[in-house]
N, C-alpha and C positions, 0 to 999 in steps of 0.2 A: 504494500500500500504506500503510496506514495502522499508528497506534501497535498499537492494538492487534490487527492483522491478524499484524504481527511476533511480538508477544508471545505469540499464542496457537502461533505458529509454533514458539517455541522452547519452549513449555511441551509441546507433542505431541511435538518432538524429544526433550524430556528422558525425559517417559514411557517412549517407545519406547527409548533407551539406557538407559534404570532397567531394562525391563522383560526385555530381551534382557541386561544384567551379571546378571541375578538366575538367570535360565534358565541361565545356564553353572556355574552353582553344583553342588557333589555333594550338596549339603542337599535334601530332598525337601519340605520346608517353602518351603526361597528360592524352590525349583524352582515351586513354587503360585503364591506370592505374584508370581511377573514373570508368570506367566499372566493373574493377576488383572490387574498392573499394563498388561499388553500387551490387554486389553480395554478397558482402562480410556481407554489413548492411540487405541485405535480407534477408540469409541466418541464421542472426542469428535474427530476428526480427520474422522467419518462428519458430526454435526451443524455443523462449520465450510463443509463443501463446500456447505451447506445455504440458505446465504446471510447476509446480517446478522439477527440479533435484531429482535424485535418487529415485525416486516413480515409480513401477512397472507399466508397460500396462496394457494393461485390461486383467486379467485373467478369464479362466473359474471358475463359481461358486462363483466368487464376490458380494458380497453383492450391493444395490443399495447407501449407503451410504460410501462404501469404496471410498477412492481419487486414481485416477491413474493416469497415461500420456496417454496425448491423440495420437495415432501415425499418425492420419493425418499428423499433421507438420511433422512431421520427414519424411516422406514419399515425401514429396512437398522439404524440405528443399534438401532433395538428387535429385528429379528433378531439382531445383535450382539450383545446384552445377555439374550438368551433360550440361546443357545450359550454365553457367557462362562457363565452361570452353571451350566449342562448339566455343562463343561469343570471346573469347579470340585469341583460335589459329585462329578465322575468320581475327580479326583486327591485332592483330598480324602480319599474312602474309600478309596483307595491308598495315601497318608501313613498311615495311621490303622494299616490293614491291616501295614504294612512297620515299624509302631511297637509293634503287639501280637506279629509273629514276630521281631524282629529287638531292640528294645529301641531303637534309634538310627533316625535318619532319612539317615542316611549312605550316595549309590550305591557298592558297592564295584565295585572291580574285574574287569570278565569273566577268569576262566584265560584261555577260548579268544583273548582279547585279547594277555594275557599270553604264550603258548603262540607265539601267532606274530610280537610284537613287532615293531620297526619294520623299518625298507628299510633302515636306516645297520648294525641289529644284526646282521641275518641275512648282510647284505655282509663286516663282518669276520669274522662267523664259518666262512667259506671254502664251501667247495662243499658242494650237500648229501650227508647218508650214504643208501650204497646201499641199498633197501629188498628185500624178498624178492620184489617184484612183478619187479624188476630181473633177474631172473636168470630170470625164464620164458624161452620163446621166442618170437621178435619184441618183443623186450626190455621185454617188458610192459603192452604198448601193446594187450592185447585182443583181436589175428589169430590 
């Protein structure tokens, strides 16, 4: 492994933790921007696997010990880059959209989230109350 084999190692590592801290955000802007960013580290993470720089495809008549580029990646990386950008004007006009009804780019919170809160709340708040299904016959369950 080489200097630069590392380096570009830890530059796709950063991408990819830039771009997934950014997606955990309630900003619907950050939320874009690590989309972008998580194409970004894909895209070159697709042309590393690709082989070293500047070494020719496979040509005809090559020997079996010549070195070349592989063009899969590259061929995926431009699929990549044709989605990323799909992905983009998707959310995009979604920001935009949740910035002309709402005035903010902030996810709120679901009620029905809210409504049924965690495993630790419902726990202290003891058993559940009886509901009116509760009192048919075959205690509700539909028979």
């Amino acid at each position: 492994m080489t200097t630069l084999d590392l380096v570009m190692a830890l530059v796709v590592g950063g991408l990819f933790a830039a771009g997934f801290y950014l997606l955990l955000d309630r900003s619907l802007m950050r939320i874009l921007l690590g989309v972008i960013v998580l194409g970004h580290a894909a895209n070159l993470l697709l042309l590393l696997t690709g082989g070293p720089p500047g070494v020719p495809p496979v040509l005809p008549g090559a020997g079996p010990g010549e070195r070349y580029a592989d063009p899969l990646p590259q061929a995926m990386a431009l699929t990549a880059i044709v989605i990323t950008f799909g992905i983009t004007t998707l959310l995009l006009a979604l920001v935009h959209r949740a910035w002309q009804l709402d005035g903010h780019d902030e996810v709120r919170d679901d009620v029905e989230d809210r409504r049924i809160g965690t495993v630790q709340d419902r726990e202290e708040s003891g058993p559940p109350l009886p509901t009116d299904r509760d009192h048919e016959p075959g205690g509700g369950l539909g028979r």
